[in-house]
Backbone as CSV, one residue per row, in Angstrom:
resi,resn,N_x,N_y,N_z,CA_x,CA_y,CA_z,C_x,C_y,C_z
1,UNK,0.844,-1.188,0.000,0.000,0.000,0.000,0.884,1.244,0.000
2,UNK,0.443,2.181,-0.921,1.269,3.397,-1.297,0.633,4.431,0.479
3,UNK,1.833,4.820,0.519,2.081,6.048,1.868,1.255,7.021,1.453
4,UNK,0.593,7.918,1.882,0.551,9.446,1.874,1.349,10.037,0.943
5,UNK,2.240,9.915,1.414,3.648,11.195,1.399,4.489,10.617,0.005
6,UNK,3.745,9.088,-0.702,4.668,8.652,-1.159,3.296,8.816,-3.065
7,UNK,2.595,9.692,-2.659,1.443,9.691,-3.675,1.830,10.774,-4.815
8,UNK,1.976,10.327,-6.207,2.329,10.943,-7.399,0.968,11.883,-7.417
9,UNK,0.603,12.770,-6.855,-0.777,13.472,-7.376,-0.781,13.872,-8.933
10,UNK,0.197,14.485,-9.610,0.014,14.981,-11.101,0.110,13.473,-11.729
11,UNK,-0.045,12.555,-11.627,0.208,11.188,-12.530,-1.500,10.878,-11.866
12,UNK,-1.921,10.962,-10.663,-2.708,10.620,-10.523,-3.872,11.502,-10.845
13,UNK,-4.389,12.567,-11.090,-4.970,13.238,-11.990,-4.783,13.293,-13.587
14,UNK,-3.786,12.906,-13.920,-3.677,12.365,-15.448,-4.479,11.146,-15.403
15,UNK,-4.524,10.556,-14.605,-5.150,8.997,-14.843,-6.820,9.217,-14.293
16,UNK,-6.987,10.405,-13.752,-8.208,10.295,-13.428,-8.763,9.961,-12.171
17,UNK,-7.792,9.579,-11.675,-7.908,9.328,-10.181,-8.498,10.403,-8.930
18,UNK,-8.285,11.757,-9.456,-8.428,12.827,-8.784,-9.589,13.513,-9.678
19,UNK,-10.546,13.959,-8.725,-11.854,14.176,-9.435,-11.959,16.068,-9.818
20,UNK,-12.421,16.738,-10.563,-12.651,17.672,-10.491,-13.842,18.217,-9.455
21,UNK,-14.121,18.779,-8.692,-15.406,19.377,-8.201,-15.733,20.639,-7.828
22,UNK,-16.620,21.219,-7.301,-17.124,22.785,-7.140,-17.754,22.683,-5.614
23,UNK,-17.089,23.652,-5.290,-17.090,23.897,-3.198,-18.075,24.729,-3.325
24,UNK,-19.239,25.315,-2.756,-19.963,26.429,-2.879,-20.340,26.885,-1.119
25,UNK,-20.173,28.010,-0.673,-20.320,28.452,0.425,-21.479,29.739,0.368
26,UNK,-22.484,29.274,1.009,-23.386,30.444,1.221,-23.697,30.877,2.808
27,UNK,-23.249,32.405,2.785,-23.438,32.552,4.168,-24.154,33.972,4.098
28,UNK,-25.423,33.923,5.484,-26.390,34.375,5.497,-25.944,35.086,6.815
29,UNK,-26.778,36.277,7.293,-26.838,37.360,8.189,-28.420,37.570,8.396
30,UNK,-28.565,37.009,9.484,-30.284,36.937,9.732,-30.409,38.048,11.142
31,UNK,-31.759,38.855,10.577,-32.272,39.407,12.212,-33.395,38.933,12.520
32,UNK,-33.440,38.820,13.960,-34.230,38.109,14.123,-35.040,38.512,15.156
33,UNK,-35.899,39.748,14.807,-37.048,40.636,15.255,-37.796,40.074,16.586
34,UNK,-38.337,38.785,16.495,-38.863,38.139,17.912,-38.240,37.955,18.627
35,UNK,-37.101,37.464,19.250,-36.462,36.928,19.889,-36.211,37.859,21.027
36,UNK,-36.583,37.384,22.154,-36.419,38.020,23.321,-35.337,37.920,24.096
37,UNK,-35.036,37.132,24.082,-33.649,35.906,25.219,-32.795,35.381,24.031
38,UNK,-31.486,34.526,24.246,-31.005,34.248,23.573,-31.590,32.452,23.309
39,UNK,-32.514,31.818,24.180,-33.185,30.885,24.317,-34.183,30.771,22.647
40,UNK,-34.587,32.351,22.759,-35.727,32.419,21.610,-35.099,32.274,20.372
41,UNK,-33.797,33.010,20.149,-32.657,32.823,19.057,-32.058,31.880,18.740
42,UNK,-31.600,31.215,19.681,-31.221,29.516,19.148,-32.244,28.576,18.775
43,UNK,-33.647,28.752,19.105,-34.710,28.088,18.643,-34.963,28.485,17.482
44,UNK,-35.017,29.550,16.274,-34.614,29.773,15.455,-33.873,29.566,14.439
45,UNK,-32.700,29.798,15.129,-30.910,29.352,14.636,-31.244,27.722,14.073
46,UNK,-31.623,27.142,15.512,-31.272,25.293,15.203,-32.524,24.762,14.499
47,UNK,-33.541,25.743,14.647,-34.417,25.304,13.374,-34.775,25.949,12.030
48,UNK,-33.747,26.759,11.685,-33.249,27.022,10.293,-32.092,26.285,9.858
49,UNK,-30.943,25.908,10.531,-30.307,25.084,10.573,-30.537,23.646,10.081
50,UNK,-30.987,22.685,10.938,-31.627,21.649,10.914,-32.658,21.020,9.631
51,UNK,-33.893,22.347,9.176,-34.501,22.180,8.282,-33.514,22.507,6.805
52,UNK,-32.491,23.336,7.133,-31.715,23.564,5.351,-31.195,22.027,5.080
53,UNK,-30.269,21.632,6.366,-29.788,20.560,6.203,-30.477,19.381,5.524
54,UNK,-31.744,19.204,6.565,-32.152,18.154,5.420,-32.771,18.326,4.486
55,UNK,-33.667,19.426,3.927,-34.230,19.778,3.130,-33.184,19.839,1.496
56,UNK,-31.916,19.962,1.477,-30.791,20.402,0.584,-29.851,19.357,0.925
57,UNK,-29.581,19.094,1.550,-28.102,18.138,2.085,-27.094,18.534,2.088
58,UNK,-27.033,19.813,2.996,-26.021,20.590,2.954,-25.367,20.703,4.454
59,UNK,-24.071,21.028,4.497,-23.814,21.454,5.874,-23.996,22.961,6.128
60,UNK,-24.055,23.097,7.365,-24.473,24.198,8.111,-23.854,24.690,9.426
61,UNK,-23.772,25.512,9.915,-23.269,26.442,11.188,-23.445,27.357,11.283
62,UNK,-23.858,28.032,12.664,-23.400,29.120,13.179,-22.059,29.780,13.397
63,UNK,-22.064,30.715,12.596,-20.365,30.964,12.681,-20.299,32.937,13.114
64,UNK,-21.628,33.299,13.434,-21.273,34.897,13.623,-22.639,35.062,14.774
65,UNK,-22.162,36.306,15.304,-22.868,36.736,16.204,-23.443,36.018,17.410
66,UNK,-22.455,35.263,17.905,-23.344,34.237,18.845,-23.758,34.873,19.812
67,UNK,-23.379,35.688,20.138,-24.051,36.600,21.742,-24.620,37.370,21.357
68,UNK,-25.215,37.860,20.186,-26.130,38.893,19.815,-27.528,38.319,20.270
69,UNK,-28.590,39.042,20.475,-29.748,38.237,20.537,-30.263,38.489,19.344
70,UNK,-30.071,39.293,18.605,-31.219,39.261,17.510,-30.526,39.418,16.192
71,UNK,-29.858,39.027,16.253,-28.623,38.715,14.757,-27.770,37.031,14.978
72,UNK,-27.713,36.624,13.859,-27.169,35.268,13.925,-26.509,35.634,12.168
73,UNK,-24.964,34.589,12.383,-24.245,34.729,11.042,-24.358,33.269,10.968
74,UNK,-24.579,32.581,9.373,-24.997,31.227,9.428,-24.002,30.954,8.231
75,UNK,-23.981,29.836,7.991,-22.968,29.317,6.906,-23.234,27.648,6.853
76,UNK,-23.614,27.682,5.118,-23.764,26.247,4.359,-22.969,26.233,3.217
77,UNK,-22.598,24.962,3.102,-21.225,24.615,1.980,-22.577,23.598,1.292
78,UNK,-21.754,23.543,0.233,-22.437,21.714,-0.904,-20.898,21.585,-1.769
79,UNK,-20.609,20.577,-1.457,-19.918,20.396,-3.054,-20.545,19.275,-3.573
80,UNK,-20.136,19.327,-5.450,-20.683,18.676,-5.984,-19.472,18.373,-7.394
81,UNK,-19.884,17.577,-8.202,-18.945,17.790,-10.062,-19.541,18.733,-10.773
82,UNK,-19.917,20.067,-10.576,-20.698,20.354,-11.203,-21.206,21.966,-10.574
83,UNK,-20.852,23.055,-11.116,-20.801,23.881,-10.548,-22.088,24.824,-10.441
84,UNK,-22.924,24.048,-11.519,-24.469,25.150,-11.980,-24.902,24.063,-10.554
85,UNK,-24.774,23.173,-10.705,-25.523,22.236,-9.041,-25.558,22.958,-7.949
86,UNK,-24.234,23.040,-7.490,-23.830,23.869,-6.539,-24.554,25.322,-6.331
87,UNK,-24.356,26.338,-7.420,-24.995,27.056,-7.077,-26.376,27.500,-7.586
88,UNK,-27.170,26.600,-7.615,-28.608,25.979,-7.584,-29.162,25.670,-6.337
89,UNK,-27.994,24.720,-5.856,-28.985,24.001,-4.497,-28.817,25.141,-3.488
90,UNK,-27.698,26.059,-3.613,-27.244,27.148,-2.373,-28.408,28.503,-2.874
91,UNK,-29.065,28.561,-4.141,-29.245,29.801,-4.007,-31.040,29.388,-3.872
92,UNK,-31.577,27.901,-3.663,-32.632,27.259,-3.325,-32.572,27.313,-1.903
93,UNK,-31.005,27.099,-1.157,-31.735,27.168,-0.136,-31.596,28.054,0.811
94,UNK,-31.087,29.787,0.170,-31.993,30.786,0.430,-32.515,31.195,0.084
95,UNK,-33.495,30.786,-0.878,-34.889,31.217,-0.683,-35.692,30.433,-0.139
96,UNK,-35.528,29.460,0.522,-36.010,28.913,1.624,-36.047,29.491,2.876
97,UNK,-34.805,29.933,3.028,-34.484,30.830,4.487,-34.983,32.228,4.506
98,UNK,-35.296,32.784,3.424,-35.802,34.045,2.998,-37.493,33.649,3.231
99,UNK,-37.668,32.773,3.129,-39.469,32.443,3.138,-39.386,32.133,4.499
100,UNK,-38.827,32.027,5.039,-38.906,32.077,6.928,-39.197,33.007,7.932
101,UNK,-40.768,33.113,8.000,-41.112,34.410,8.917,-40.727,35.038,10.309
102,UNK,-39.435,33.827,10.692,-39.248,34.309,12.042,-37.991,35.172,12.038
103,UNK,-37.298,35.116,10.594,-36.404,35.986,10.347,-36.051,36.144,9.018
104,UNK,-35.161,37.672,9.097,-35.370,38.790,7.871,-33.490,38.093,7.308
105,UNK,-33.245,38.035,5.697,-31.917,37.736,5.922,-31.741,39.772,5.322
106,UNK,-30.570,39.874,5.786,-30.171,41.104,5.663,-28.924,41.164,5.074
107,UNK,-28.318,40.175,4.514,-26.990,40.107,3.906,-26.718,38.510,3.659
108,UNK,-26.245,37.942,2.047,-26.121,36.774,2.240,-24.869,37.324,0.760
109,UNK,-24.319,36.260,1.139,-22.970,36.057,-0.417,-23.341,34.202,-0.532
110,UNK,-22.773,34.157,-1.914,-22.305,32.861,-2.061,-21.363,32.928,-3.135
111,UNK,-20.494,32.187,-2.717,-18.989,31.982,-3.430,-19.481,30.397,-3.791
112,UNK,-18.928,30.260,-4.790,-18.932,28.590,-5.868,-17.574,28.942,-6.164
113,UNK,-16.631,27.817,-5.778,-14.804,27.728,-6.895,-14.874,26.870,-7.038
C-alpha cells in the first residue's frame, strides 16, 4: 500500500484518479425581530439550521454573532462535479431561508470555486 507522502498526485490526476469538483459556500446574516432571550434565538438558529440541512443536504453552522440576541451569522457549503448544481442548491436554499417568517436575511454572499 502506497504512503501518503509517497502519492504521485500529477500522474494521478492524469489517470483520473483525482476528481474535479465545485465547493460552494453560502453565508447568510439573519435578524431576528422576535427573539427576546437568547433561548428564543437559538430556537430559530437550530431550526433554520436543521430544516436547510435536510431539506438540501447541505452542511451548516453558526459561525457569527453568537451573543447577539437578535442577529445570527450562518454558513452552508455543498460540493458537488458540477458547478451550476452547486450554485442551484445554495441559491434554493436561500430562498427557503428568505421564506422564513421568524427571520429577515439582511446580507447573504455565495462563493462557488
Amino acid at each position: 500500500m502506497t504512503e501518503p507522502d509517497e502519492l504521485d498526485i500529477p500522474q494521478l490526476q492524469e489517470e483520473g484518479a483525482v476528481c474535479d469538483y465545485a465547493l460552494g459556500v453560502l453565508t447568510v446574516k439573519l435578524r431576528i425581530p422576535g427573539a427576546q432571550s437568547l433561548k428564543d434565538k437559538r430556537h430559530v438558529v437550530k431550526s433554520t439550521l436543521a430544516n436547510v440541512r435536510k431539506k438540501f443536504s447541505v452542511s451548516a453552522a453558526e459561525i457569527d454573532s453568537l451573543d447577539n440576541l437578535r442577529l445570527a451569522g450562518l454558513a452552508f457549503s455543498f460540493v458537488a462535479n458540477d458547478r451550476r448544481l452547486v450554485n442551484s442548491v445554495l441559491s434554493k436554499a436561500l430562498d427557503y431561508i428568505e421564506s422564513n417568517p421568524e427571520s429577515e436575511v439582511i446580507a447573504h454572499e455565495i462563493d462557488v470555486s
